[in-house]
C-alpha positions in Angstrom: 129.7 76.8 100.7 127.6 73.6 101.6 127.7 71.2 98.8 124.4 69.6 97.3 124.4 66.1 95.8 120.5 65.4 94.7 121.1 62.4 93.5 122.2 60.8 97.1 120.0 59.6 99.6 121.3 60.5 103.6 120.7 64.0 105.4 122.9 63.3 108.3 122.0 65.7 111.3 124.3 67.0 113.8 121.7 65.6 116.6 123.0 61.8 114.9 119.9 61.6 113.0 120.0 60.5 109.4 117.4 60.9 106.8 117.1 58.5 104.3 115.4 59.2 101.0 113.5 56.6 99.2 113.3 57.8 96.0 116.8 59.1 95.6 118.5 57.3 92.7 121.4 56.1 95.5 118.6 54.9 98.1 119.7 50.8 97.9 123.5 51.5 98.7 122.9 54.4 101.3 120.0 52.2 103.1 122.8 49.3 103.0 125.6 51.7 104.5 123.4 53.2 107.2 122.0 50.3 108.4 125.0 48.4 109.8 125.7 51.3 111.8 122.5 52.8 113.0 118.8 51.9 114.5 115.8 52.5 112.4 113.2 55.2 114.1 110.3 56.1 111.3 109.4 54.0 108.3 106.8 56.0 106.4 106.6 56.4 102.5 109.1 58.4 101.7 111.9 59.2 104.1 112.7 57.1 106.6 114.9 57.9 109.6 118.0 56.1 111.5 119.5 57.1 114.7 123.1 56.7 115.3 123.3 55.2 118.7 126.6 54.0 120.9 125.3 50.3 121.1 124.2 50.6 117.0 128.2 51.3 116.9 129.1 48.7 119.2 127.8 46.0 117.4 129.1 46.9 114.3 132.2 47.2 115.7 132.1 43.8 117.1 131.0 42.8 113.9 134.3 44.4 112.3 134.1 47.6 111.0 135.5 50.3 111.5 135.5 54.3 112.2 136.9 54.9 108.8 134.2 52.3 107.2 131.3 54.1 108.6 132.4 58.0 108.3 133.5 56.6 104.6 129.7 55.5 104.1 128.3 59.0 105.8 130.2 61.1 103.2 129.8 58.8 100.1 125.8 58.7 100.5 124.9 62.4 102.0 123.0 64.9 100.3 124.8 67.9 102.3 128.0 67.8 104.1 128.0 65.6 107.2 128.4 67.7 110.3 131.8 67.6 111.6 130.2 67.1 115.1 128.6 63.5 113.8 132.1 62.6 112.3 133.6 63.0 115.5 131.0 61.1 117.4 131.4 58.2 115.0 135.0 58.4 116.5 134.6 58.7 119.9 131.8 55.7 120.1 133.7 53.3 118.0 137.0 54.6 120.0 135.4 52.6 123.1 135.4 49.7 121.8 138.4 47.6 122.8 139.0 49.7 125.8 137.6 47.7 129.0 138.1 43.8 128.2 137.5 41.5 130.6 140.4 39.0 130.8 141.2 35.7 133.0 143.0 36.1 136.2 145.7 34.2 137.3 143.9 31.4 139.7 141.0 29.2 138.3 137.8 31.3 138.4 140.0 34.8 138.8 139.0 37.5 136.0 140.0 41.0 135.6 138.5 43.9 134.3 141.0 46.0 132.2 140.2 49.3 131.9 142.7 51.3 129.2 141.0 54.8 129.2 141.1 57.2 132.0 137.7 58.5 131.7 136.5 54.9 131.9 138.9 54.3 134.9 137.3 57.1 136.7 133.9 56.4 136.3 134.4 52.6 137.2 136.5 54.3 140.2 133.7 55.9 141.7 130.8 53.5 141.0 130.4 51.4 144.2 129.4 48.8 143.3 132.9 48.0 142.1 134.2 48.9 145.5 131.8 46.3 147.4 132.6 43.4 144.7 136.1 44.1 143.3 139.5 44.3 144.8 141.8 46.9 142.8 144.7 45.8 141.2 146.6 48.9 140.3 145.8 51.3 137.7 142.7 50.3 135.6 142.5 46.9 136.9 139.7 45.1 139.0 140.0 41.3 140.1 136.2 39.5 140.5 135.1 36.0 140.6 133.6 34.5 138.2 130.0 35.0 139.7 129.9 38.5 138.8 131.1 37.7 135.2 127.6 39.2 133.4 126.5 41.5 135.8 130.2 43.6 135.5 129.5 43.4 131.8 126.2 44.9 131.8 127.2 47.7 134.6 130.3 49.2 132.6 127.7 49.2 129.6 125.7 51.4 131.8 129.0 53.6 132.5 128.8 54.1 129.1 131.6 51.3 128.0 131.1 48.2 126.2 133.4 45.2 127.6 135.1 43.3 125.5 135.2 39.6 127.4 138.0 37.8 126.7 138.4 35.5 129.4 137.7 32.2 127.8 135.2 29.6 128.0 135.0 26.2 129.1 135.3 23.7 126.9 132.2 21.5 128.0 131.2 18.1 128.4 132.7 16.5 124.9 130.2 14.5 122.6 130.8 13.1 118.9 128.1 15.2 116.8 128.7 15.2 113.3 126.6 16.8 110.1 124.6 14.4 107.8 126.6 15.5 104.2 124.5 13.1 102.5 121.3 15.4 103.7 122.3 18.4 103.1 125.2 21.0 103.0 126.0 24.3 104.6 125.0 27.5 102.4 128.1 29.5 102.2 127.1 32.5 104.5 125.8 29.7 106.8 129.2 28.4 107.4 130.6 32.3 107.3 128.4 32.6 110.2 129.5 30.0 112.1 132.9 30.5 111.4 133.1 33.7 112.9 131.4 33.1 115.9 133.6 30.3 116.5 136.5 32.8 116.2 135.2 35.3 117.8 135.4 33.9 120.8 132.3 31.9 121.6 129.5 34.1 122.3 127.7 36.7 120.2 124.7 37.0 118.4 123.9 35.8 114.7 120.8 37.5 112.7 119.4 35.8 109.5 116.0 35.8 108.6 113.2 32.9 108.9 113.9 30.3 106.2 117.3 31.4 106.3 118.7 28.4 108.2 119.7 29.6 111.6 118.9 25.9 113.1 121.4 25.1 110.6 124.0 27.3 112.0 123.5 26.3 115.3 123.8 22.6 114.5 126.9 23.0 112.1 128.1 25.1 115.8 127.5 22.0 117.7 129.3 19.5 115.4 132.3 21.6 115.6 132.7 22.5 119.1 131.3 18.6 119.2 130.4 19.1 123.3 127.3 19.3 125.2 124.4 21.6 124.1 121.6 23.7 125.8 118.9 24.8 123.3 116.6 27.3 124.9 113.5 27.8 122.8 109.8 29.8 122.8 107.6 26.6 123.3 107.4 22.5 123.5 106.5 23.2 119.6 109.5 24.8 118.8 111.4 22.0 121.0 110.0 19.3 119.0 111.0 20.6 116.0 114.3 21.4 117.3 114.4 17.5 118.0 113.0 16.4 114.1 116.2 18.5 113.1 119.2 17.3 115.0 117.9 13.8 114.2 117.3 14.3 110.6 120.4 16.4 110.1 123.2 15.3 112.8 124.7 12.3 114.0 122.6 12.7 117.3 120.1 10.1 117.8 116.7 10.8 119.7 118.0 8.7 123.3 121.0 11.3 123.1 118.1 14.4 123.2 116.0 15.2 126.5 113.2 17.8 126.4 112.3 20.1 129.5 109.1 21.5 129.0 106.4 21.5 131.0 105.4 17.9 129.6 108.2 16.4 130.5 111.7 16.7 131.9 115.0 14.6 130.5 118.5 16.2 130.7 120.4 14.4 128.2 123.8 15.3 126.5 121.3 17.8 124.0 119.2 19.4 126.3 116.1 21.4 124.9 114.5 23.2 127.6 111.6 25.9 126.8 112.0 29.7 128.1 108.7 28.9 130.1 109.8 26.2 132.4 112.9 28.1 133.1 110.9 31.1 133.9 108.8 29.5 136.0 108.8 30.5 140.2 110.7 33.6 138.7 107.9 35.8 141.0 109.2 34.1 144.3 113.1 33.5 142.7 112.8 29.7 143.7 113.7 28.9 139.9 114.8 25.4 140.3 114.5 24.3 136.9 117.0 27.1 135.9 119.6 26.1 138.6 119.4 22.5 137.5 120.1 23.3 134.6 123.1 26.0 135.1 124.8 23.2 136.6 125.7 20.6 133.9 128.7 20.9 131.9 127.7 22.2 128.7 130.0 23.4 125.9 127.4 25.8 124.0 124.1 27.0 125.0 121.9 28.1 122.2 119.0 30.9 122.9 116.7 30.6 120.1 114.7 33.4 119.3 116.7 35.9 121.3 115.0 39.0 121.0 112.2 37.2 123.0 114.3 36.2 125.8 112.2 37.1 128.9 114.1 38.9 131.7 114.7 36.4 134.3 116.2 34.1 131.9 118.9 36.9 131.5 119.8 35.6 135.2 120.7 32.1 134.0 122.7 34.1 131.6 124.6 35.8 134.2 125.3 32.6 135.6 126.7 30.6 132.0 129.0 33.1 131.1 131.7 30.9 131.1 130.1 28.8 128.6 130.2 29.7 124.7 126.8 31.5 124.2 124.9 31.7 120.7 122.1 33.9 119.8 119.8 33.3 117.0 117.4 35.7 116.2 116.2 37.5 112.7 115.7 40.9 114.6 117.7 42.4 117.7 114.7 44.6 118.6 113.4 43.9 121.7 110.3 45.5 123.0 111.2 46.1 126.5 114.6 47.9 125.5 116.8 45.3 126.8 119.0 45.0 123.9 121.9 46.3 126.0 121.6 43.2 128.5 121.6 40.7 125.3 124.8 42.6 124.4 126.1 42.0 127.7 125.2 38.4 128.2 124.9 36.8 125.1 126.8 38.8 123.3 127.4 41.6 120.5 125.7 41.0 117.0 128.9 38.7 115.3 126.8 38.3 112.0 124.0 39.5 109.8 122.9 40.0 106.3 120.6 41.5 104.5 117.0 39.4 103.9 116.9 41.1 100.4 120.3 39.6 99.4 119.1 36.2 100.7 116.1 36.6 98.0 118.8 38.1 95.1 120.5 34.8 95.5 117.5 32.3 95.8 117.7 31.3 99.7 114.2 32.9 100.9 111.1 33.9 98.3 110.8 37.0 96.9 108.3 38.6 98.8 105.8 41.6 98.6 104.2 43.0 101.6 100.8 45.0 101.1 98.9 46.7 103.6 95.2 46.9 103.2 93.0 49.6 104.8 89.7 48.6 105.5 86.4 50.5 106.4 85.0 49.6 110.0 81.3 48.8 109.5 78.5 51.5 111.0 78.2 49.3 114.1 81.9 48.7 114.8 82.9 51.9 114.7 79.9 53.1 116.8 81.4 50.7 119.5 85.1 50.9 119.2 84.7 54.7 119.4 82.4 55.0 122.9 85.0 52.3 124.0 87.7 54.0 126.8 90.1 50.9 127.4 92.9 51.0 125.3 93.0 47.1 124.9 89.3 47.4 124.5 89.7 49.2 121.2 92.9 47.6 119.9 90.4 44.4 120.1 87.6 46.3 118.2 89.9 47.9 115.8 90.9 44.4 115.0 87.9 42.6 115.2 86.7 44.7 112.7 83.9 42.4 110.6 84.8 44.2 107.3 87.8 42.2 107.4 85.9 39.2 106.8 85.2 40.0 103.2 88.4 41.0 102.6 90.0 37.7 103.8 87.8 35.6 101.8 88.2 37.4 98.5 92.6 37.3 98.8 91.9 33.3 99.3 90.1 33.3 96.1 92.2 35.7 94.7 95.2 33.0 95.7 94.1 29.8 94.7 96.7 28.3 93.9 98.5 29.0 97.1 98.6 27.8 100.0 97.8 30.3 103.3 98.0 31.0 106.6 95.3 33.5 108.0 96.6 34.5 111.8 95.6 37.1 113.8 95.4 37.7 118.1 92.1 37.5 119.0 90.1 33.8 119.1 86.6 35.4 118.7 87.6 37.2 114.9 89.6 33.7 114.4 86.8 31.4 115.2 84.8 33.4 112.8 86.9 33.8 109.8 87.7 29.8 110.3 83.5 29.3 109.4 83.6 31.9 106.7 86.6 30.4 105.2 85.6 26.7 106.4 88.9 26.5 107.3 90.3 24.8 110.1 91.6 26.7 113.4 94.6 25.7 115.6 95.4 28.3 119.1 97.5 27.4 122.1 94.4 25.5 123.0 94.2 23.4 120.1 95.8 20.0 121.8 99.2 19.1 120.4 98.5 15.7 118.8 96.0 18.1 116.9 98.1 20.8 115.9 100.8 18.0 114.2 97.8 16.3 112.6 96.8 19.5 111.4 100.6 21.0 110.3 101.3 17.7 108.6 97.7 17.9 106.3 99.0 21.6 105.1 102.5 20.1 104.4 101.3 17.2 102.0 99.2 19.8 100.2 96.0 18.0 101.6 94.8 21.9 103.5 95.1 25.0 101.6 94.0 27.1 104.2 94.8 27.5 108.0 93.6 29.9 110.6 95.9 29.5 113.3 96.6 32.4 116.6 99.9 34.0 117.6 100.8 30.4 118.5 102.4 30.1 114.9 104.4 33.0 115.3 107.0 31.0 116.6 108.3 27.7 115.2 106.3 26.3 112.9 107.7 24.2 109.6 105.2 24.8 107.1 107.8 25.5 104.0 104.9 25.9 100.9 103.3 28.4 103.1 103.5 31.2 100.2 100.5 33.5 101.4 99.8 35.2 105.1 97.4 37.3 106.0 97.5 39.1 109.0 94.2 40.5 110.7 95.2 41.5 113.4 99.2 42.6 115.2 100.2 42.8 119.0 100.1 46.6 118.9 103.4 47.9 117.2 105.7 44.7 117.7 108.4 44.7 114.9 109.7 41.4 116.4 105.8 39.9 115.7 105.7 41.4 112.0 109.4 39.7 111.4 108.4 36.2 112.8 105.4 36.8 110.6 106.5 37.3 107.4 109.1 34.7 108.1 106.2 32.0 107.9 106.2 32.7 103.8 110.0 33.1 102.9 110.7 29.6 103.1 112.6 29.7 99.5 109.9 28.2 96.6 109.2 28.5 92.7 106.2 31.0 93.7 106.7 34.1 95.2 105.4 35.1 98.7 102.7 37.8 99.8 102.3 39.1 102.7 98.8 40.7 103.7 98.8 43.1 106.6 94.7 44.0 107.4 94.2 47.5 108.8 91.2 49.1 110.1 91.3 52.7 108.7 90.9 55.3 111.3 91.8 53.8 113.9 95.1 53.2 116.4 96.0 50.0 113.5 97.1 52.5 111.2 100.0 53.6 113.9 100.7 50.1 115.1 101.0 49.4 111.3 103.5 52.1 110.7 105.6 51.1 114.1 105.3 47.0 112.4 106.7 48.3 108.8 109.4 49.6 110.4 111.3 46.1 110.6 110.3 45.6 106.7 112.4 49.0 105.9 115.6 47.6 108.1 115.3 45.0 105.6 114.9 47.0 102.1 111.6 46.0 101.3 109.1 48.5 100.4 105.3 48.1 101.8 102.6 48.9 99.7 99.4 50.4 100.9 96.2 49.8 98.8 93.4 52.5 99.1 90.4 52.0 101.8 87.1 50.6 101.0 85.8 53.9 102.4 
């Protein structure tokens, strides 16, 4: 007889589906136990669903746990008995792990690929690739160079095997960077972090959320491997502020710290180059930029923002794989589906935790997140439904001038906050800024403008800023304690997390966080997609009614 447990929160399904009730008195620890081990699918109100997936197993794997950890979680939380098919899949996925490592060979440069499971063996037997670019050393072992380092890595993975690379890195170019005690101090799970992707080996992937210090771990990285660093980052903004940091925070001073951007390009023992000017002549594969830069002997590259890494940086990758590798990031999800390849070339998820335990403790605001559905006026709807483009109508579903009203009474409503209105599209931007008469920055807005403009809201001096995806990324604006968004790129989860990063920056106020919807329309299912990230997190999204 199939037992029943109301009071628990997972239905697991033999197809490695799990449903995850809300409301069940157990939901908090389930949600906890089923997210380090699975990918979130569906977010709506009341049951959400995860999806048990090899590489969702891999990286917690990497990450420590265990078979035993996660089948304990499965039985402790379900509703029903957990199919004995799921248990056994649990097994076999974390049973892979450890199997194929990738080791160093006996000459300088010499790897091997281990393999220590037949079916594995097979399959890598008859792939050939291998054949062309491997000489066989007996059973289950392949010698390579180093030159095919990541690109072995990410074809087991597509076999079906995650590699394990223990082969070593290189120790760098060494350079005295210290931390500035008097300044500040490492936050315990800061340190935890980079203590275990010290051990781990050098390369992997570490997930906290915006305001919850993952400069910080990559700086306390650098002053103890104390070598040569690559920062890669999303934009001459970002680099900048990467520069204020390690100066105000490190023993490094600012003629120790080159930028490579397109407005200029040093290459100094800390090296902060932008994902742009690496990417650049990617279209004809005359990336010169990205092989100046492979070249130099660095002890720890740093990808900032790694979920956005575009795919021909995952080249320069390939080619720095014997150099420790650090990923920062405060979502793995990756809109193109490439999370396999950061697996494979950066490296598997070493550390995470939960964004609602960083706001139990004090480290990021307590935030709400509230979704407002608004009413398209007679004459925007008339024109967003004869429109046929898709972008066409994502813009008009956007652009929606019922917003307008909205926007301006949640400023009043907050006036004692300060708050960042951001949105995609410069025509609904340019107009909220004169409804508001607030001022507007976009990637247009020149630089010495955007700093003059980022300091004023900093000293308190602007209470309102209108500002384009350009501040998804980057920005420093710490008493930010409002956003509201009018507008999303289409479904991006990795948008909505950078988003509501902007307001977590920990403060004595709490931190809302306004998502604008057009009711009827394609928004309502881009929202849904969005809020998906906010359930991998715990928090619960609120939906007020429509003005319909």
């Amino acid at each position: 007889m199939t037992a029943f447990h109301p009071e628990r929160a997972l239905i697991v399904q033999s197809d490695l589906s799990v449903l995850v009730e809300v409301d069940a008195p157990d939901y908090p620890q389930a949600r906890a136990s089923i997210a380090a081990i699975a990918e979130l699918e569906k977010s709506p109100e009341h049951v959400h669903t995860y999806r048990i997936t090899p590489l969702s197993i891999w990286n917690a794997a990497a990450g420590g746990r265990t078979a035993e950890d996660a089948k304990a979680g499965l039985v402790k939380h379900a509703k029903y008995d957990v199919p004995a098919t799921v248990l056994a899949q649990v097994d076999e996925f974390f049973g892979r792990w450890g199997k194929v490592t990738l080791e160093k060979g006996a000459e300088d440069g010499a790897l091997v690929l281990v393999v220590r499971e037949k079916a594995a063996e097979a399959r890598v037997g008859r792939d050939p690739w291998f054949a062309e670019h491997t000489v066989p050393m007996g059973p289950g072992r392949w010698g390579l160079g180093l030159l095919h380092r990541g690109e072995v890595k990410q074809r087991v993975l597509k076999l079906g095997w995650p590699v394990d690379d223990r082969a070593g890195v290189a120790a760098g170019e060494a350079l005295d960077v210290s931390l500035r005690g008097e300044i500040f101090s490492l936050r315990p799970y800061q340190q935890q972090a980079v203590d275990i992707f010290l051990d781990s080996g050098g390369h992997g992937v570490v997930c906290l959320p915006c305001g919850g210090g993952k400069t910080v771990v990559a700086l306390a990285t650098m002053a103890a491997l104390k070598t040569r660093a690559l920062v890669l980052v999303t934009g001459h903004e970002a680099a900048e502020q990467w520069k204020r940091e390690l100066i105000l925070k490190t023993s490094i001073t600012a003629d120790q710290i080159g930028v490579y951007s397109g407005q200029g390009k040093e290459i100094k023992p800390i090296t902060i180059a932008t994902y742009s000017i690496l990417t650049s002549g990617a279209k004809t594969k005359a990336m010169k930029h990205f092989d100046l830069l492979a070249k130099e002997p660095w002890g720890v590259v740093v990808y900032d923002e790694v979920h956005l890494l575009p795919a021909p940086v995952f080249r320069l990758s390939a080619a720095l794989q014997a150099t420790r590798r650090l990923g920062l990031t405060a979502t793995l999800v990756r809109e193109d589906g490439r999370e396999g390849d950061v697996f494979s070339l950066i490296g598997p998820k070493r550390f995470d935790i939960p964004w609602r335990d960083l706001e139990a403790i004090g480290f990021i605001a307590n935030a709400r997140c509230i979704e407002r559905r608004v009413a398209m006026t007679d004459d925007a709807r008339e024109k967003w439904e004869g429109a046929i483009d898709q972008h066409e109508r994502a813009r008009l579903a956007a652009d929606n001038p019922g917003k307008d009203e909205v926007v301006r009474q949640l400023v009043q409503m907050h006036q004692d906050d300060q708050i960042l209105v951001i949105g995609t599209y410069l025509e609904q931007l340019k107009r909220l800024s004169e409804v508001l008469g607030a001022p507007l920055l976009t990637g247009e807005t020149p630089h010495s403008k955007r700093e003059e403009l980022y300091g004023a809201f900093r000293k308190n001096e602007l209470r309102v800023l209108v500002v384009s995806r350009v501040a998804n990324f980057a920005i420093d604006l710490p008493d930010a304690s409002v956003l509201i968004q009018v507008a999303g790129t289409f479904g991006s989860r990795q948008e909505e997390a950078q988003r509501l990063g902007r307001v977590l920056r920990p403060k004595k106020r709490g931190a809302w966080f306004y998502a604008l919807v057009s009711q009827g329309t394609e928004e309502v299912e881009w929202a849904r997609n969005r809020q998906r990230f906010l359930a991998e997190q715990g928090y619960g999204y609120e939906i007020e009614g429509t003005t319909e």
